[in-house]
C-alpha positions in Angstrom: -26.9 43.1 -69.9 -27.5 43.2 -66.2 -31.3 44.1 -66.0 -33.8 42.1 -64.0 -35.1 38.6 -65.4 -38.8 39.9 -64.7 -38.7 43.2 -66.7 -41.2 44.1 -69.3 -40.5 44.1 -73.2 -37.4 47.2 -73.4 -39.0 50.9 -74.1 -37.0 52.8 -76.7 -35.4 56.0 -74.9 -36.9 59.1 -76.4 -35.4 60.8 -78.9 -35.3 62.0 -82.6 -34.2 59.0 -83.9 -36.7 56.6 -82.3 -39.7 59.6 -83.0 -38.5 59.0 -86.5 -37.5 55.2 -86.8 -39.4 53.8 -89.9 -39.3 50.2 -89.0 -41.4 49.1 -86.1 -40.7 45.0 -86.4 -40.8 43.3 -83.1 -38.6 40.5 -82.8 -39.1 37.6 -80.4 -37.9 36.6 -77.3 -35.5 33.5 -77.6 -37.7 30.4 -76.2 -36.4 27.0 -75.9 -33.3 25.8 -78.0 -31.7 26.8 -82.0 -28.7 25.3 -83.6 -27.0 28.2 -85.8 -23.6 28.5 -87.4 -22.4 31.8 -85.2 -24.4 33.2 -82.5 -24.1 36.9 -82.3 -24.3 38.8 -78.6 -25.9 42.6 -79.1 -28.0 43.9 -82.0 -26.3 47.1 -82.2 -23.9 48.2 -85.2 -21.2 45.8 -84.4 -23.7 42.9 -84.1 -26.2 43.5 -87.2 -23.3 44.2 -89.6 -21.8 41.0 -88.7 -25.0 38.9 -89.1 -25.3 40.7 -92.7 -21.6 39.7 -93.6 -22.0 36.2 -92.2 -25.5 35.3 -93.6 -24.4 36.9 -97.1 -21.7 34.0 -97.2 -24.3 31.3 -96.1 -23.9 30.6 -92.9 -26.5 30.4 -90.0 -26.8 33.0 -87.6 -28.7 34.0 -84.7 -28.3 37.9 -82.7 -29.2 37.8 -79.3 -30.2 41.6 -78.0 -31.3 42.0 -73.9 -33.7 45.0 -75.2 -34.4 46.2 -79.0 -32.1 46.2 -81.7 -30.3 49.6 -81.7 -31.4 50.3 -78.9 -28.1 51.5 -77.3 -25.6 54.0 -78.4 -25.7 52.7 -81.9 -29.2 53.8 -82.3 -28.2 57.3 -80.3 -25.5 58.7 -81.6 -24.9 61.7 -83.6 -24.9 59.6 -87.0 -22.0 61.3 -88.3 -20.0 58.8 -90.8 -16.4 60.4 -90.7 -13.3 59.0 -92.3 -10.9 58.8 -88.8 -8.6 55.6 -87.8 -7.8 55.1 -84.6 -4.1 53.4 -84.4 -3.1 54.1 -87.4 0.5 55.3 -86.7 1.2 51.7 -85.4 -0.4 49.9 -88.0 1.2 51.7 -90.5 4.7 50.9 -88.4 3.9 47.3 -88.5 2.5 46.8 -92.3 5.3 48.7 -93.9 7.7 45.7 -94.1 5.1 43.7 -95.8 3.7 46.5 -98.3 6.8 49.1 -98.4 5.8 52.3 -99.7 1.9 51.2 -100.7 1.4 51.4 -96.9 1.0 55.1 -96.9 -2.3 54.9 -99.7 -3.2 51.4 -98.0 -4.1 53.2 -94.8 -5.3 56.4 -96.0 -8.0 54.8 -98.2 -8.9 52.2 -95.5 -10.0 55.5 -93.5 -13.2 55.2 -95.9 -13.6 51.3 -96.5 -16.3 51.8 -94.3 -18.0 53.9 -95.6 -18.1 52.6 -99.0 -19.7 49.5 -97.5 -22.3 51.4 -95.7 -23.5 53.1 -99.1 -23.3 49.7 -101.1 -25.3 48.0 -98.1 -27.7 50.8 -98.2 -28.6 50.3 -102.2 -28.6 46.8 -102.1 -31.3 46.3 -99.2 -32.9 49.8 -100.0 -32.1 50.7 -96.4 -34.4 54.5 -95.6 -31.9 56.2 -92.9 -31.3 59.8 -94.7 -27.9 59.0 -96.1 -25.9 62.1 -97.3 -23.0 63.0 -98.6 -20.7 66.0 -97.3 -19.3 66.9 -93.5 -18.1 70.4 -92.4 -15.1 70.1 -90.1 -15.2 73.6 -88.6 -11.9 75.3 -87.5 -11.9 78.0 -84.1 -8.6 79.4 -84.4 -5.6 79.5 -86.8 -3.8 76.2 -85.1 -7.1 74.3 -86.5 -6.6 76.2 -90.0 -3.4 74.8 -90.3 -4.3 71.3 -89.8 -7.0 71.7 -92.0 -4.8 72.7 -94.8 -2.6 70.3 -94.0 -5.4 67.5 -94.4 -6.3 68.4 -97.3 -3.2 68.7 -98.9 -3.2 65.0 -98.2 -5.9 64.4 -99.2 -5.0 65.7 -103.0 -1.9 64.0 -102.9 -3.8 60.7 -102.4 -6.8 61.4 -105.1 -9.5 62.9 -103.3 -8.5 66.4 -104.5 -12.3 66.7 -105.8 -14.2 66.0 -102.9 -11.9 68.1 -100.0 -12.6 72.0 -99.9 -11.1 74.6 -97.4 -13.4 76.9 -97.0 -12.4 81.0 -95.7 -14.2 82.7 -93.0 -16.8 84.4 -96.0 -17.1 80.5 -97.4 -17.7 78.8 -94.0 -20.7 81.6 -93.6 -22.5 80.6 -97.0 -23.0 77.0 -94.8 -23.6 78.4 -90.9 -24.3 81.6 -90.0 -22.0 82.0 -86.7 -19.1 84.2 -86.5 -17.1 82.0 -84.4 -15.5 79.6 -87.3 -12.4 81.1 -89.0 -12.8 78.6 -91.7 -13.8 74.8 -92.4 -12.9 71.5 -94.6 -15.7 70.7 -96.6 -15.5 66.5 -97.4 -17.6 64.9 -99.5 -16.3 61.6 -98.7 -17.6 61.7 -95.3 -21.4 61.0 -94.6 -24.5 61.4 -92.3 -27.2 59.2 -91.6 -29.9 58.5 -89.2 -28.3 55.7 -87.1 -31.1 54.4 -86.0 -32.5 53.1 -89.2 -29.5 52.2 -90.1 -29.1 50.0 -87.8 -32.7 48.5 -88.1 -32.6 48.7 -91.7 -29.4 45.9 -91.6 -31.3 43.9 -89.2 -34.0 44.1 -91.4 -31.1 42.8 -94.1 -29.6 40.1 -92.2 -33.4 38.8 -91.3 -33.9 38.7 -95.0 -31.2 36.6 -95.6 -32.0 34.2 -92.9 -30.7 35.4 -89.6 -32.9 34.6 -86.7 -33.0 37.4 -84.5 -34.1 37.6 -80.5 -34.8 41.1 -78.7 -35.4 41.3 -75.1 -33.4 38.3 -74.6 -30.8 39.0 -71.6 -27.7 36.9 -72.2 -27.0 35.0 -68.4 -24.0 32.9 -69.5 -22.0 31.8 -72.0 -21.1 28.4 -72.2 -17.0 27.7 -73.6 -15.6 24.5 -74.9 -16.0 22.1 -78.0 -19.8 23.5 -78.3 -20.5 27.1 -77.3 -23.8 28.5 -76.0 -25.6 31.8 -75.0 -27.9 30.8 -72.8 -30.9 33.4 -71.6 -33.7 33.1 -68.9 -36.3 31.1 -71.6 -33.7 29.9 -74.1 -30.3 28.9 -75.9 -28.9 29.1 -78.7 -25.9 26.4 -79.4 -23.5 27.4 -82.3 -19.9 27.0 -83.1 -18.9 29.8 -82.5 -19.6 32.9 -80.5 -19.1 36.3 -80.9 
């Protein structure tokens, strides 16, 4: 957020995704003063989900982007949708007091929580960004067979037995032609979308529901204290809390 005050409304980078985005809303720049519940800093993923959670649950809510929405690495990514949890040796070290032996399942399934609230999200605002089911985790040598097999023996031990396949050398060809893979996991669990749309498509949602939202609208400061602010070059936006 560190672009000049006098810059022209933000050009989306070129790309697939913005070649193919299938919303082309303009939202305003934030003039003069709102009042919301929760003002939100950055219209990417992080920032349109949470205006979707929040206005779902009534509250007021206003997204404050310095360019477009998505218009940053959440609109430029690969759009992959995989089932990975960062930390989850130490959460599972500091959870197993308080659920014992459930923390093993707790954690495995919380691997796709997110994912199940991407597809229900996706019905229930008819959000267009290509969603599909299936991932190919490919495997280059026998040390990545292993821990494929491995995976998925996990995987049928915690109920997902149906949608995890290894896949041979011969199997792996029927989906890439390339002579380089010894083998893959094929999960069904896992998704792809275009992120992009996505990420429109649940500002779109939140907007829908309420949610005021601002593009090209550089953040300058944040006021702290009994009432927060964002305050940009033409506008603020006073709320009780900021995020």
């Amino acid at each position: 957020m560190n672009a000049a005050l006098n810059k022209g409304p933000a050009q989306r980078a070129p790309s697939y995704y913005s070649a193919t985005l299938n919303d082309h809303t303009e939202y305003p720049q934030l003039k003069g003063t709102v009042q919301v519940d929760v003002a939100i800093i950055g219209g990417g993923f992080t920032g349109v989900a949470t205006a979707v959670e929040l206005a779902e649950r009534g509250l007021k809510v206003a997204i404050v982007e310095t360019n477009r929405i998505g218009w940053g690495a959440s609109g430029r990514n690969g759009g992959q949708v995989t089932g990975s949890l960062s930390g989850d040796e130490a959460m599972r070290a500091q959870m197993r007091n308080r659920l014992g032996a459930e923390v093993d399942d707790f954690i495995w399934h919380l691997r796709w929580r997110g994912h199940e609230v991407i597809e229900q999200r996706v019905a229930r605002y008819g959000i267009d960004c290509d969603l599909k089911r299936g991932h190919l985790h490919a495997a280059m040598k026998p040390s990545h067979m292993n821990e494929l097999r491995a995976f998925e023996a996990e995987a049928r031990r915690r109920g997902m037995g149906e949608q995890v396949q290894l896949l041979d050398r011969d199997g792996m060809a029927a989906h890439l032609q390339s002579p380089l893979y010894l083998g893959a996991l094929k999960n069904l669990r896992n998704l792809h979308l275009h992120p992009l749309n996505l990420c429109l498509g649940e500002a779109r949602a939140a907007h829908s529901l309420g949610a005021l939202i601002f593009e090209n609208s550089e953040v300058l400061d944040i006021v702290h204290g009994p009432r927060p602010a964002v305050v940009t070059a033409h506008g603020r936006v006073e709320a009780r809390q900021v995020m």
